[in-house]
ZATIRO-450222 format. One record per residue: residue in three letters; chain; x negated, z, y negated of N, C-alpha, C, O, CB in turn. Coordinates in steps of 0.2 Angstrom, whole numbers. Glycine has a CB too. Layout:
residues N
PT	ALA	A	X	Z	Y	X	Z	Y	X	Z	Y	X	Z	Y	X	Z	Y
...
This chain:
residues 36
PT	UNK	A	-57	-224	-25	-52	-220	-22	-50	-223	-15	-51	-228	-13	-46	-220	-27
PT	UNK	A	-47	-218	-11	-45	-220	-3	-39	-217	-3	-38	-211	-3	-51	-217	3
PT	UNK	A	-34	-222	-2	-28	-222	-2	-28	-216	5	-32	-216	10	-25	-230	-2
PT	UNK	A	-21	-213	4	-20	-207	10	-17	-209	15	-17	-207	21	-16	-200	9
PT	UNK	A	-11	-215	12	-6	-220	18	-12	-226	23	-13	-225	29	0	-227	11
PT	UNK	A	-15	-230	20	-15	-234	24	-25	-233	23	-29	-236	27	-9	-243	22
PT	UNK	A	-28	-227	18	-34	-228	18	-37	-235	18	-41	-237	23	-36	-225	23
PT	UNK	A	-35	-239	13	-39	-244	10	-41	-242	3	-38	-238	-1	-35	-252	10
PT	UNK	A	-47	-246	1	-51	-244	-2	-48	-245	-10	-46	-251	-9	-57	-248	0
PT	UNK	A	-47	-243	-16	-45	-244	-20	-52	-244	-27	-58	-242	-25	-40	-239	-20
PT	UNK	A	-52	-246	-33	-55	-245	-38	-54	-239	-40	-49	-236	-39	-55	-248	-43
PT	UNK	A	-63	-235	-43	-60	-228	-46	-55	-228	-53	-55	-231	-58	-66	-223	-49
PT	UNK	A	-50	-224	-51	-49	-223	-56	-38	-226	-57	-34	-225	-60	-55	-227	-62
PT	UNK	A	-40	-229	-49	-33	-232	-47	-28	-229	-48	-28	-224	-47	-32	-232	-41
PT	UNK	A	-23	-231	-51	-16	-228	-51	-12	-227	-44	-9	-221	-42	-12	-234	-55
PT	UNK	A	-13	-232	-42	-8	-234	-35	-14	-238	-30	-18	-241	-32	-1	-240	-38
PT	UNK	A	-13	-239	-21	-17	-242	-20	-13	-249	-20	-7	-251	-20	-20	-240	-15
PT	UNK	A	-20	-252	-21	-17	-261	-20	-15	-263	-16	-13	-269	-16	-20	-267	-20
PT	UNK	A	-15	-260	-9	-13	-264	-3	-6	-262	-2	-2	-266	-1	-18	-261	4
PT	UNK	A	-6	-254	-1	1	-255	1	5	-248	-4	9	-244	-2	2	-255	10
PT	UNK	A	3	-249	-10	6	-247	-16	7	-239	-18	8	-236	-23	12	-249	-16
PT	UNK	A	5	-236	-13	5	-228	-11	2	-225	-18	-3	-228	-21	0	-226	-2
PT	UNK	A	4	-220	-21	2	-217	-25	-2	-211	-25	-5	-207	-29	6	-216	-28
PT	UNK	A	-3	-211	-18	-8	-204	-16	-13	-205	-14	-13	-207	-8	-6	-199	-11
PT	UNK	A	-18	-204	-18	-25	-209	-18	-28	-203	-18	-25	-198	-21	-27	-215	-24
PT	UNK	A	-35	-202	-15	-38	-198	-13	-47	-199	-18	-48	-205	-19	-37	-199	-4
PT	UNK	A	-51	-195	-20	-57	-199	-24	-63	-200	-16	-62	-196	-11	-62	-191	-32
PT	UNK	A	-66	-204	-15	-68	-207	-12	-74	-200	-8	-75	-199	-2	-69	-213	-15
PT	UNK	A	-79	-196	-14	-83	-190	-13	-79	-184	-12	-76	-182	-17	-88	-189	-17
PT	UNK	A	-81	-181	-5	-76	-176	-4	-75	-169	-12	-71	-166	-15	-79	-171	5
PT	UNK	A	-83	-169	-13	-81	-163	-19	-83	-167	-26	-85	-173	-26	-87	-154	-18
PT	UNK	A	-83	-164	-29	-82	-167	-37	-87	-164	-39	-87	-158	-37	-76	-166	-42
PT	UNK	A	-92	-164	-42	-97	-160	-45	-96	-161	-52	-97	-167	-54	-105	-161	-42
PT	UNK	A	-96	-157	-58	-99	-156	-65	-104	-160	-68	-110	-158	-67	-101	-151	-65
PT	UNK	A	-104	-163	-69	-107	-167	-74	-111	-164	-79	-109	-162	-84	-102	-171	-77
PT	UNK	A	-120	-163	-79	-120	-157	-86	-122	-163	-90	-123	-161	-96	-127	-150	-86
């Protein structure tokens, strides 16, 4: 995940980022694809 505030790098699946707590986390690959 890539935080929207400060764009530091987070684990997938983050709640919040670690750096500077922002809860608007972004998934790091722009599109999501399906899984078959």
């Amino acid at each position: 995940w890539i935080c929207r505030r400060c764009k530091g790098r987070n684990k997938a699946g983050a709640k919040k980022c670690r750096k500077c707590g922002s809860i608007y986390l972004r998934p790091k690959k722009k599109e999501i694809r399906a899984k078959k």
